[in-house]
C-alpha positions, 0 to 999 in steps of 0.5 A: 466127547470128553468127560469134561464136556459130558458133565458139562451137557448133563449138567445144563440138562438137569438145571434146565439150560439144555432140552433133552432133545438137543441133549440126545442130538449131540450124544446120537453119535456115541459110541461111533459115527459111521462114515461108510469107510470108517467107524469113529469112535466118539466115545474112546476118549471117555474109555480111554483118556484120549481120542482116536488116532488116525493111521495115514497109510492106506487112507486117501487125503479124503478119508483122513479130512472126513475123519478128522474133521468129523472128531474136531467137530465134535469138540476132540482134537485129532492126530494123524501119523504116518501123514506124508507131504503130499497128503498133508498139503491136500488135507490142509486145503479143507483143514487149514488148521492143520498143523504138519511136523514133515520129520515125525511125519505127523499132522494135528488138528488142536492137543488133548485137552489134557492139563501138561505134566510137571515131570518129563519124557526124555527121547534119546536117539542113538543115531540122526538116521534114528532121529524120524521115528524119535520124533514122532515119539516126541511129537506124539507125547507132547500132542498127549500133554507131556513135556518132552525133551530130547537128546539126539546122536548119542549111540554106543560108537561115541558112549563119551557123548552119552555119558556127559548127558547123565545127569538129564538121563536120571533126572527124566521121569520116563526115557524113550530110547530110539535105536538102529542097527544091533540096537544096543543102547537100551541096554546101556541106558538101562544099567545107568538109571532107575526110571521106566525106559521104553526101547524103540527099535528102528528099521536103519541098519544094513542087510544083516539088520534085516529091516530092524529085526536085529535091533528088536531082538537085541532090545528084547534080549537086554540084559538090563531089567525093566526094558520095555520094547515096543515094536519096530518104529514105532515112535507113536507107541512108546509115545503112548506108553511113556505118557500113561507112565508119567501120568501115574508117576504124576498122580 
């Protein structure tokens, strides 16, 4: 249920084009739907800006369908991450609709009904091998109605290439910086532009990497200011955070 809808309804209720009783059938399932292995949550998109996001791991293809198809059908657009192939090829069988991005790992079913922003997200990513998790950043903040651009391959073994890209650096409204191995190129952004930059932390590195935590205590401990770290690959999270960011920034 999105606001816009909820005036709609109350609305026709109060000039007499909708029955009370109708009315209160479709609100019956706000604040949840209880669907026996799962509650969803109608109502976060009212609370919230957005509707409720499905996590693909650990779910069957049937469990995510159900859930996905209950949001659609009740007017919210639905994103599922973490969504591997074969999942996706099962689920489109009863959700044709569905639309599967295999790189970010990410299936849609319609966009936030959200008007897209003037300002853009810009998603840098130090290393291809990083590229994954960037686009799933992307995906996710353009799915939230923002423009999204990207700039790939561009970490601190090459800085040359970083830096013939300055210009588009500080021309962003917000940066997402995707980053394995020691992590470093947050910090190097972050000296270079005065925009709010969200620092991704990926799990690409060898041993001593120790599955991306070298890049999350790099990242944490920038000596740039302002460097906002959310946790290892989550691309979706700084998505998130960087689409609330350029919201405010519009307004």
């Amino acid at each position: 249920m999105t606001p816009d809808r909820l005036a709609e309804m109350l609305t026709q209720v109060q000039q007499g084009m909708l029955p009370v009783e109708q009315a209160l059938e479709r609100l019956k399932h706000l604040p949840f739907e209880d669907l026996g292995f799962a509650r969803i949550d109608h109502h976060r998109t009212l609370r919230k800006g957005f509707s409720e996001v499905i996590w693909g791991p650990g779910k069957t293809s049937q469990q995510i369908a159900a859930i996905a198809s209950r949001l659609v059908e009740n007017g919210q657009p639905a994103l599922i991450t973490r969504l591997d192939e074969n999942k996706a090829r099962e689920i489109k069988i009863s959700l044709p609709a569905l639309v599967y991005y295999p790189e970010a790992r990410i299936g849609a079913l319609g966009k936030q009904p959200i008007p897209r922003t003037r300002l853009s997200i810009l998603v840098i990513a130090a290393g291809t091998a990083d590229i994954p998790v960037a686009e799933e950043a992307v995906i996710s903040a353009e799915w939230l109605g923002n423009t999204v651009e990207r700039l790939y391959d561009v970490g601190v073994a090459g800085l040359h290439r970083l830096l013939d890209s300055l210009d588009r650096l500080r021309a962003a409204s917000v940066l997402i910086v995707v980053a394995g191995m020691e992590g470093a190129l947050p910090s190097v952004v972050g000296g270079l532009v005065n925009v709010p930059l969200i620092a991704v932390p990926t799990s690409v590195g060898y041993g001593a990497s120790f599955k991306g935590l070298a890049a999350l205590l790099g990242m944490l401990n920038s000596c740039a200011s302002g460097v906002t770290v959310v946790n290892i690959d989550n691309g979706f999270g700084a998505g998130v955070a960087a689409s609330k960011i350029n919201r405010i920034r519009v307004g």
